[in-house]
Steps between C-alpha positions, in 0.01 A plus 500: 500500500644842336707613776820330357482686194541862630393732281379293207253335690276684314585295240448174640131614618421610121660149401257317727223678415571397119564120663145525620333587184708246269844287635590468169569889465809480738803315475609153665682701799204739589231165493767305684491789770124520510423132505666502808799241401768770599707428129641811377690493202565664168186443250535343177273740320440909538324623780224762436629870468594623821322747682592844566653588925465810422129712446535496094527824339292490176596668226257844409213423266430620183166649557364633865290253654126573633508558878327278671198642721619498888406197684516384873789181560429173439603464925390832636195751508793769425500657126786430280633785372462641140748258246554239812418128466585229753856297472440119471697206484901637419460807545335473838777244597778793401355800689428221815910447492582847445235554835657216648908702472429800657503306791867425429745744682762604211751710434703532244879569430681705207834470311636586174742309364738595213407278179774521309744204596143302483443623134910385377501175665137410385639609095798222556241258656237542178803536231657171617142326501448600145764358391444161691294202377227551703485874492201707744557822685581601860268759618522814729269314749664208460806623669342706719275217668838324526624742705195487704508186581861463517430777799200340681738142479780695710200672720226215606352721743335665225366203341198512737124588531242567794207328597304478826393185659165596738649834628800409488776639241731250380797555245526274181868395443483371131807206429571618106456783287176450307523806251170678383500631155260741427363446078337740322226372281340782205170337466327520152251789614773700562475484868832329687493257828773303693668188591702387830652169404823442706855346455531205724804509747694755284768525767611105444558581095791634289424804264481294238197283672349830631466649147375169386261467742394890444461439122329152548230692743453818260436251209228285663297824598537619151349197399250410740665190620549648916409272729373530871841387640678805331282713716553368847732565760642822367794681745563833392331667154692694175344770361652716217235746317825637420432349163214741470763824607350511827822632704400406873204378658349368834316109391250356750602260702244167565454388870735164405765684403810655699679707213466591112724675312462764264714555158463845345576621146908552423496828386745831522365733748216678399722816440714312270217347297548740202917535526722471244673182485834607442446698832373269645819277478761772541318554863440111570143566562360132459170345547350404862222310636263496796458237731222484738484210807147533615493286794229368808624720792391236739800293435730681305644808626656830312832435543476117335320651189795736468758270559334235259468844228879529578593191430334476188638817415865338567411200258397742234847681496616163478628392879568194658543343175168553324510514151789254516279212678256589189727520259689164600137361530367610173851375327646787370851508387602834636564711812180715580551925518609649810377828698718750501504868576493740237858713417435705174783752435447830342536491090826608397646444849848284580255258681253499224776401234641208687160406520489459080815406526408197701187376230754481244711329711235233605361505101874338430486256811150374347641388185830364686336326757151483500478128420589470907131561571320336108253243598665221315505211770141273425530353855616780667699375734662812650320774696534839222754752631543868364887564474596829591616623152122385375327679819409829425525615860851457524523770250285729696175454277179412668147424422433875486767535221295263240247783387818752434674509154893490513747494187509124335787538285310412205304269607192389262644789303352714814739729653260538841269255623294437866730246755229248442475457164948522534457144696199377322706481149826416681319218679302361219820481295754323766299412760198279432544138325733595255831658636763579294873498584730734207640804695855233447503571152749704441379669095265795590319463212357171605383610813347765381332225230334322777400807758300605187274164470521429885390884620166521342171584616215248562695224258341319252199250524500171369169406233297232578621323235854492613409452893255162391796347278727527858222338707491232220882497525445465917261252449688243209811538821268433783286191352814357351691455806194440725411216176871361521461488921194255497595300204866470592526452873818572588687502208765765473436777294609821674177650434466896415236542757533803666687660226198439256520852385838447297238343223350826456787682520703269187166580347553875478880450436392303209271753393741800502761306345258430196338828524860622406579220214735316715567108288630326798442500901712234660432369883808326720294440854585234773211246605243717686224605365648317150193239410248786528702730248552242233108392487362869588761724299715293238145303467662126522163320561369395827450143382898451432547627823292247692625248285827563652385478824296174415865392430659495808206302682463190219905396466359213278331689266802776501702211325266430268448839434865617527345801737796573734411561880652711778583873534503532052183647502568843667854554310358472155468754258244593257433747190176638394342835327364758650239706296351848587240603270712504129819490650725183674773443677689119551538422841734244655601368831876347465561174721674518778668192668553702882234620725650802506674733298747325278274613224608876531791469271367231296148737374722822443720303243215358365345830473800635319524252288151545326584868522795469305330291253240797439543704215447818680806502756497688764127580597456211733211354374487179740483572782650284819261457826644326778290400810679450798390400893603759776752325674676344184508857365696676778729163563607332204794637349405421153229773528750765581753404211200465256388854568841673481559330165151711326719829398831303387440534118599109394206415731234737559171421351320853545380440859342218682180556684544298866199377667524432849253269679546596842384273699670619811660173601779244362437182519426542877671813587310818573690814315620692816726171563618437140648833391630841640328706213156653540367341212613245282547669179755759673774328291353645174606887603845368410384575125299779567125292400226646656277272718132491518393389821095360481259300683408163357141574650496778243478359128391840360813667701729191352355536177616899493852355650526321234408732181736793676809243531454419153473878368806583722682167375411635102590838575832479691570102355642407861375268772177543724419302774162429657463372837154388548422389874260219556556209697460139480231297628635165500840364591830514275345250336114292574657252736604695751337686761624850560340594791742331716740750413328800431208454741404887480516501171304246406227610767467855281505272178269219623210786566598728235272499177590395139672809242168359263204585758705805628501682122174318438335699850654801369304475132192430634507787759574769253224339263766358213329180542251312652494220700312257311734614212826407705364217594447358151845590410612275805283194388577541140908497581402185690323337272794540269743333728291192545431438094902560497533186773244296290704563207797379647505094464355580120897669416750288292795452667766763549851437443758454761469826769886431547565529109617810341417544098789575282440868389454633178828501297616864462746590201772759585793572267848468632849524419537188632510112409245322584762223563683692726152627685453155559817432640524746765148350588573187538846618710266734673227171615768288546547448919 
């Protein structure tokens, strides 16, 4: 019955033995097996505590125990020695199996492998998953038993085992990978023991499903939940007491078996251990680590141990496209590190100063160009590249070069610092979700403004506080438009979805412009995204809203009700208060009669208008927002002329911040066939604004956008421009259906997850917030919308949409008649 399970079968006896005595002390799975019904599958409650493989080493007790007087075995008339008792049960079981493999032929190769491209590439892997929504780690043997079985997919005459059928040998050709991974288990008593549950058909999976599948196996042992089927039909076994600093070693190898590898500890060499660091790096001495292939010589030879060593070796240095499979697989944004070979002038030599020369040179080319490699695409459409001014390598700087200190040029007021930590702060300030574009400007001293808030170390963390009042922000976008969808099928409304994070982020330009005793912030937008900021940031109520849409489904009740129908809705403008703590700010979004960006002009003189009618000229304290879409922003004229109009003094208003929502198509056409520019907010270099480049999947990254455009825009009273990429997941507008012409597109969209359960994954794994807790903040949202819709029929009725209400009469003196005034107006009105 046991045979399958290699060497856990000790396991399954001890299981039926417990069967025997009580079914109710196993799981489903193991009764299922033993009733004889052949069902194997994953119980629904724990399992008993598994039982040790290996003889248990019990920890030393307090006191010396009595020794037992000598007696004769239990099975034999020989004496037991002094101390000796007989092994029963699992312990018998072990030292039977351990019998049982000396009869297995081994031998066992040997290769070192140097650790240190491993160790980089594994930092990028586990920095990037920290800052993703679902976070974890990648592991040393996680990698490593990728390469293995990467190597025993391209060799398949190693994937084998022996057994004999009579007298007759016969060779065991297995059809997938089945990957053994050997647990260790600290048992309460302070004695250890050891798991073999395997990784179905590893060789058919991605990295990503290989890691999943690792962790999903690890977790299940840890608690108890292993079933038989994760024991049976194991391939080839992992070992690593490397954890434990064991450097090499020789495993047994079971009778069902052909191969198991061995994973030593990554360590310097033994010489090395107690090295100064600094030496260490000026004679690129790295870390190594020992691989052992102990193997059934029967059916594997020598030279296919070596060969399969070697070509693990070659994965580990990063051949044949290793790390990039994983790092494609595993979704990372960036180009993995490369081997290279080590060139480290002498100090003070020609050599050596080009060398320095060259990390200034790249320091520069960071802050010029390192948005080329920022993660700021949510979908992700293109494959990351590393341009050449970005690649260290092309400067002659290698992975041995990160431990050694060169000249920064004052960088974190640190005139040296290590290569590494160089990229780490150049990276974390251009290159993650937020990428800035400024080295255009042409003042120095503004430059030098933002290099002083971008190059920082670690950044700042959000509270709790502040990260819960996005996800509410995330979550009054998401249920509105998902609210509007089922109620309103297929109305128009150019919905904001998949831009949901520009809520949050007018939330924390509101704040800032309060926090600094602004009176006025004034909004010109087009129609996307415009329903969802007057109800969830000027704070028009819901119920209006749905009235209007009531509207254009019951024409006879609109003429009773004088509620106009049509495209009204989404050009309207509102005007609320925003209040933050003891301090407001009004905020108003003008009408605007175009879909696109007729507004421009129209908010700016608006904007200078109430400016002028401020007491305190000349310290800009309304301040004009524009929102714009991608393709309207780099094609419309209007935008162009708007923006070059900001420093003439009869019209500038103390700088305008610009919010893109890049959506990365117009109307139907992708960006790469709409405009010759890179991005779409190129045009705003002609007035030397800086542009902040973020991911809409980021609302703490768009939130920190936001507060450093509007420091630089109070500082420096000029234009700033954010282009916030996000995408959107309906058509140009609800009826159509935009995967006819962007069908790959809309396949990444269709699959890809919300920006609300994205941020909300990310809160719960760092332990801001729990899920019960997000999940009431969901429902209660929800709840709010539907009393809203009740609400609705109760409403008197509104005037005429299509009505405009005289304004409020404003008396200016003038050296002119009112006669004549009136005049020239009526000449002026006159067609």
């Amino acid at each position: 019955m046991t045979d399958e399970f290699g060497s856990n079968d000790w396991l399954v006896d001890e299981m039926r033995r417990r069967w025997l005595d009580s079914p109710a002390s196993v799981g489903p799975a193991w009764r299922a097996m033993f009733e004889g019904n052949g069902m194997v599958e994953r119980p629904g409650e724990a399992a008993p505590p598994p039982i040790p493989t290996e003889v248990p080493t019990p920890s030393a007790p307090a006191k010396p125990a009595p020794k037992p007087a000598p007696k004769a075995s239990a099975d034999t008339d020989e004496e037991a020695p002094e101390g000796a008792s007989p092994m029963r049960g699992v312990a018998a079981r072990i030292a039977e199996r351990m019998e049982d493999s000396l009869a297995v032929p081994t031998a066992t190769s040997v290769r070192s492998v140097p650790a240190k491209l491993l160790e980089v590439n594994r930092k990028i892997l586990n920095n990037h998953l920290s800052r993703s929504p679902g976070g974890g780690k990648v592991s040393f043997t996680h990698l490593i038993g990728w390469a293995v079985v990467r190597a025993l997919a391209d060799r398949p005459t190693m994937n084998v085992a022996y057994t004999a059928v009579g007298d007759t040998p016969h060779l065991i050709k297995h059809e997938e990978v089945n990957l053994g991974i050997a647990v260790d288990l600290p048992r309460k008593d302070g004695s250890r023991s050891l798991l073999v549950p395997n990784i179905k058909g590893a060789d058919r999976m991605g990295f990503v499903e290989f890691w999943r599948s690792y962790e999903d196996v690890i977790r299940r042992v840890r608690d108890n939940k292993i079933t038989p089927e994760d024991f049976a039909g194991t391939t080839v076994s992992l070992t690593n007491p490397g954890t434990l600093g064991t450097v090499q070693s020789v495993p047994r190898l079971m009778d069902d078996h052909g191969i198991i590898v061995g994973v030593g500890a990554i360590a310097h060499p033994p010489a090395f251990e107690a090295a100064d660091p600094e030496f260490l790096a000026r004679m690129g001495i790295g870390r190594v680590i020992t691989l052992t292939s102990t193997y059934d010589h029967r059916v594997i030879q020598g030279a296919q141990s070596g060969e399969l060593l070697g070509q693990i070796h070659d994965f580990l240095l990063g051949k044949d496209g290793f790390y990039d499979e994983i790092f494609t697989s595993m979704e990372v944004p960036y180009t993995p590190a490369r081997w290279a070979k080590d060139d480290n002038p002498t100090p003070g030599s020609p050599a050596w100063s080009e060398k320095q020369a060259k990390v200034l040179r790249m320091i520069d080319y960071y802050r010029e160009r390192g948005h080329l490699i920022a993660d700021l695409d949510p979908l992700r459409q293109e494959a990351p590249t590393m341009p050449m001014e970005l690649d260290p390598l092309s400067y002659g700087l290698t992975i041995w070069d990160l431990d050694r200190e060169f000249g920064t040029g004052g960088l974190l007021g640190r005139q040296v610092m290590p290569l590494g930590e160089i990229l780490g702060v150049m990276r974390d300030a251009y290159c993650r979700t937020l990428a800035i574009e400024y080295m255009h400007i042409q003042q120095p001293e503004r430059k030098a403004w933002l290099q002083e808030r971008l190059e920082v170390a670690g950044g700042s963390e959000l509270n709790r506080e502040r990260k819960i009042e996005i996800l509410r922000d995330l979550n009054q976008a998401d249920a509105f438009e998902r609210f509007l969808h089922t109620k309103y099928i297929g109305q128009k409304r150019f919905s904001l979805e998949g831009g949901e994070t520009l809520i949050p982020a007018l939330r924390s330009l509101l704040h800032a412009a309060a926090d600094d005793n602004m009176d006025d912030v004034v909004i010109g937008m087009a129609h996307r995204g415009r329903l969802s900021v007057l109800a969830n940031v000027v704070g028009k109520s819901y119920a209006e809203v749905f009235r209007e849409f009531m509207g254009d489904d019951n024409e006879a009740e609109n003429e009773e009700l004088e509620v106009g129908s049509g495209d009204v809705k989404y050009h309207l403008g509102a005007s609320g208060t925003h209040r933050r703590g003891h301090r407001e700010v009004g905020v108003h979004v003008v009408a605007n009669p175009s879909h696109l960006e007729a507004v421009d002009p129209v908010l700016e003189g608006i904007v200078r208008a109430k400016q002028d009618r401020l007491p305190r000229r000349g310290q800009y304290l309304v301040l004009p927002v524009l929102l714009h879409g991608d393709a309207a922003f780099s094609g419309q004229g209007v935008v162009v002329e708007t923006l070059h109009l900001s420093l003439l003094k009869g019209y500038r208003t103390g700088g305008t911040v610009h919010i893109v929502i890049n959506n990365q198509v117009g109307f139907t056409t992708s960006a790469r066939e709409a405009r010759s520019s890179l991005y779409a907010t190129d045009v705003a270099k002609t007035v030397n604004a800086p542009i902040f480049h973020v991911n809409g999947d980021d609302p703490e990254g768009t939130a920190r956008a936001v507060e450093l455009a509007f420091a630089y825009r109070q500082a420096f009273h000029t234009d700033v421009v954010i282009d916030m990429v996000c995408y959107r997941r309906r058509g140009h507008n609800e009826g159509d259906e935009p995967s006819y012409t962007q069908p790959l597109m809309y396949r990444l969209i269709d699959r890809h997850p919300v920006v609300r359960e994205l941020y909300l994954s990310r809160l719960v794994a760092s332990g801001d917030l729990t899920q019960e807790e997000a999940l009431a903040l969901v429902a209660e949202f929800d709840s709010l919308l539907g009393e809203a819709f009740d609400e609705t029929k109760e409403l008197p009725a509104p005037g005429s949409a299509g009505s405009v209400p005289d304004p409020d009469p404003i008396l200016v003196e003038s050296a002119v008649e009112r006669s004549t005034l009136e005049d020239l107006t009526g000449l002026l009105s006159t067609p």
